[in-house]
C-alpha positions, 0 to 999 in steps of 0.5 A, a space after each residue: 920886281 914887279 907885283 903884277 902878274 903878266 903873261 911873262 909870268 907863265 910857266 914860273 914855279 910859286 913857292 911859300 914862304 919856306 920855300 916849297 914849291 906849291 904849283 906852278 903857273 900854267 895860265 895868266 889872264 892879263 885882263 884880270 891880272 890873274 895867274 892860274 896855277 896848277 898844285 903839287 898834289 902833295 899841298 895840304 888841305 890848310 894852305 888850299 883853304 887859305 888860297 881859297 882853292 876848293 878840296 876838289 882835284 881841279 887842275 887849275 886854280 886862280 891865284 889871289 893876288 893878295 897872296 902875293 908877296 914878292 915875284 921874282 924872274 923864276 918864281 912868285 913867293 907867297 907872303 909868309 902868312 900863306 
């Protein structure tokens, strides 16, 4: 299970720590190693604050990749402090 985000990442469901799934991948820049996810609208003010994802109804917001907890084959989980 690798850390770093690649474009075989696209497309995969990331999920918090309890296992609810927040958005899904829907871009990845490789040369940045990072992944642009579009969120559920049902995700709370609190968790969008604490991935730095503004208030606003984008619909893509990066992920930081110190986020990141584990990245699995269908999903990246979210360390348990987001």
């Amino acid at each position: 299970m690798s850390q770093e985000i690649g474009t075989e990442d696209g497309g995969k469901r990331v999920i918090d720590s309890n296992g609810d799934e927040i958005g899904v991948v829907i871009d990845v820049n490789d040369e940045e190693g990072t992944a642009y996810v579009e969120p559920n609208q049902e995700i709370g003010g609190e968790l969008k604050s604490r991935l730095g994802w503004g208030p606003d109804a984008q619909s893509e917001y990066p992920l930081r990749n110190d986020a990141i907890g584990e990245i699995t084959d269908e999903e990246i989980r979210l360390r348990d402090e987001y």
